[in-house]
C-alpha positions in Angstrom: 109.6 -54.7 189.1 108.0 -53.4 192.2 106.1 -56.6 192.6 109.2 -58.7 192.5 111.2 -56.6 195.4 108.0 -56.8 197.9 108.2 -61.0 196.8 111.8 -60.7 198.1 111.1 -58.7 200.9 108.4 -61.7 202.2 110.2 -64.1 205.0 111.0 -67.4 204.4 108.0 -69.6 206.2 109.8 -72.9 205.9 112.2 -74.7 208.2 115.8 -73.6 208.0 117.9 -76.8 207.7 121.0 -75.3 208.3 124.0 -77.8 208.8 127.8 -78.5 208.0 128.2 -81.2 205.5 131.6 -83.1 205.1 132.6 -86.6 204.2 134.0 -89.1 206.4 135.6 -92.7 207.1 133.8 -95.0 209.4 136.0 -96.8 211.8 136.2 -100.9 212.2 134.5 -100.1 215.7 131.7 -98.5 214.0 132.9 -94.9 215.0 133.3 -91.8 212.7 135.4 -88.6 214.1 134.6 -84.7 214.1 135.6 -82.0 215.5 137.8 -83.6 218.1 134.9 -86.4 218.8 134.0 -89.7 217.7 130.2 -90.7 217.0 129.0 -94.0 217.0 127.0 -95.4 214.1 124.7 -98.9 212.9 127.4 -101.5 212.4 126.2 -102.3 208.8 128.1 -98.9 207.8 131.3 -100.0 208.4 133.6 -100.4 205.2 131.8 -97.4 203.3 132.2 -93.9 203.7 129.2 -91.6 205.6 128.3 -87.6 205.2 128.5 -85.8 208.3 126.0 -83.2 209.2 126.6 -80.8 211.9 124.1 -79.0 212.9 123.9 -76.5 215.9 122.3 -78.9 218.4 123.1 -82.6 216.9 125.5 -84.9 214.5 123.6 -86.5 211.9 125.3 -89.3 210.1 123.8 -90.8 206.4 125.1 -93.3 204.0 123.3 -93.2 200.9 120.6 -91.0 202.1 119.9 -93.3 205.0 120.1 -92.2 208.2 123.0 -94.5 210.1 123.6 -92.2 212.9 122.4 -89.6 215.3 123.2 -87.9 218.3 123.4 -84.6 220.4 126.1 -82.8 219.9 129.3 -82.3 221.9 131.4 -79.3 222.0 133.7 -81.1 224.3 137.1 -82.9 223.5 138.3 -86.3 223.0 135.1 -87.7 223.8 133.5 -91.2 222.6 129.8 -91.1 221.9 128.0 -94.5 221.8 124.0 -95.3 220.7 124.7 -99.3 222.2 122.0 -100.5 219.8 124.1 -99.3 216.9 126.4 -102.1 218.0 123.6 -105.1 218.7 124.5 -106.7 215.8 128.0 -107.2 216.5 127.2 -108.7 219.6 126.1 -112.0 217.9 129.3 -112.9 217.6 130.8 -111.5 220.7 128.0 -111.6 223.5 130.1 -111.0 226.5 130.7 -107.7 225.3 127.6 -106.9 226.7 129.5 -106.8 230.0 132.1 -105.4 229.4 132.2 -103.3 226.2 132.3 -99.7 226.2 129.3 -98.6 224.2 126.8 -100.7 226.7 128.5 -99.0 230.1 125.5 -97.6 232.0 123.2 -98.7 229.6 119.9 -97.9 230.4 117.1 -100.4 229.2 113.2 -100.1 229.1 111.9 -101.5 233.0 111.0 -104.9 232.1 113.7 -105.5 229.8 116.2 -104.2 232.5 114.6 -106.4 234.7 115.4 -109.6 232.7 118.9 -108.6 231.4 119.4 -108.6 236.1 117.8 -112.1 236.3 119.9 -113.8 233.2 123.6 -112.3 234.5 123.0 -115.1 237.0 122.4 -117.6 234.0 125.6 -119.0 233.1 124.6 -118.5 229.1 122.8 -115.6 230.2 124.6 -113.0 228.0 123.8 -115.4 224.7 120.1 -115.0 225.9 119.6 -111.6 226.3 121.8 -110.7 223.0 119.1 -112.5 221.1 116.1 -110.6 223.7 118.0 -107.6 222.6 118.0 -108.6 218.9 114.5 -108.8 218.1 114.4 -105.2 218.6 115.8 -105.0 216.0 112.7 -106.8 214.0 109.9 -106.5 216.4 110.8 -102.8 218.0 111.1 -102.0 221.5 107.7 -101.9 222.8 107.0 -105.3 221.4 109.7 -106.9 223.2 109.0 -104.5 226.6 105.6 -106.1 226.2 106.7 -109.8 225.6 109.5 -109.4 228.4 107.0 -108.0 231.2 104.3 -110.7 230.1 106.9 -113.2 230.7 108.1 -111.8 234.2 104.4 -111.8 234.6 104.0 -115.7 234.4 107.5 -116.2 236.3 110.1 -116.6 234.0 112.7 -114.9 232.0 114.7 -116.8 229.5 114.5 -115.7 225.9 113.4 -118.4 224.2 109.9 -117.6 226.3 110.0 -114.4 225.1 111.1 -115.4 221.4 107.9 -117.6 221.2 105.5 -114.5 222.9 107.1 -112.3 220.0 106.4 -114.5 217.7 102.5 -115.3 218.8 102.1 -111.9 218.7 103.3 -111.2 215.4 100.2 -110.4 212.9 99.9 -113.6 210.7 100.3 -113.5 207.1 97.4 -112.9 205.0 95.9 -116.0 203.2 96.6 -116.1 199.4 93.8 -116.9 197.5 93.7 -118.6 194.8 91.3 -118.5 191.7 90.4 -121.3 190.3 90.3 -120.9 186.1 87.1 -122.1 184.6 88.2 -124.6 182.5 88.9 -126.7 186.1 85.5 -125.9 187.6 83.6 -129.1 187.8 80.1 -128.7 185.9 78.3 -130.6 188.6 79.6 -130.3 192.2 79.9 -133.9 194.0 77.0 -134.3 196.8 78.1 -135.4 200.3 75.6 -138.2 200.7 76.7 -140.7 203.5 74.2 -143.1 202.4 76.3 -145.0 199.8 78.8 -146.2 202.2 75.9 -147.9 204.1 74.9 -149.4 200.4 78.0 -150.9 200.3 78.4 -152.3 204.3 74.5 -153.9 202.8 76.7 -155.4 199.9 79.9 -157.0 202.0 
């Protein structure tokens, strides 16, 4: 009895994952509301329910176990909290959003790509372009397309599908399937290369 008290009596060593957890609606502009707030999340959780967990410090947002959603925290009021790549996808259809929507305000990109989304505003499809630049984040990641965006810049030029084709270059090819060959289709004698009997038959014509 004595040795099970002392085990009680030991501190917990583990990580406390302390947090609020409630259910909650996801809006058609991909935005979910607590405490007085509204949170962002991706745009392929829209039309399904999401848990919310509050921690202390940050809002974590899951569907299904997945992560769709996280930010810091505000303790503020009526205030509108936007990731902009949760909304990337959306922007496929509606590119000039990029512009002039509210969750890319003050966006601040990665140097090289900020530095091509300047040079294509002057483009007149420019917004098309750098919707798809932004994109392939989503596929390649973000230092992948930093990369392909400054190596482009580098050789004097900026439009995506440059910086499409460097992505794709860059991309680690697929591994070559082998195939076995069964041995009932193995030839018993392999066939010599002997260039000799075409000049046999040049002697014959």
């Amino acid at each position: 009895m004595f040795e099970a008290e002392r085990a009680s009596l030991v501190p917990y060593a583990g990580r406390f994952d302390g947090f609020h957890a409630l259910p909650a609606a996801v809006s058609k502009t991909c935005l979910v509301r607590f405490d007085n707030n509204k949170y962002s999340v991706m745009a392929s959780a829209v039309g399904r329910p999401v848990e919310i967990r509050a921690y202390a410090d940050r809002i974590e947002l899951r569907q299904d176990g997945r992560i769709v959603g996280e930010h810091c925290r505000c303790y503020g009021r009526d205030q509108t909290i936007y990731d902009p790549w949760h909304y990337v996808p959306v922007l496929a259809r509606k590119p000039g959003a990029l512009r002039n929507g509210a969750p890319f305000k003050d966006w601040v990109l990665p140097g090289a790509i900020d530095r091509v989304r300047r040079k294509l505003a002057a483009v007149k499809d420019g917004d098309r372009q750098m919707v798809e630049i932004l994109t392939a984040v989503l596929s390649d990641g973000l230092p992948a397309v930093e990369a392909a965006c400054a190596d482009a810049l580098r050789h004097g030029v900026h439009f995506a599908d440059v910086i499409i084709n460097t992505l794709a270059r860059r991309r680690e090819p697929a591994a070559a399937i082998t195939i076995m060959t069964p041995d009932a289709l193995r030839l018993r004698h392999e066939p010599a290369a002997d260039c000799a009997r075409y000049d046999s038959l040049r002697r014959a014509v």
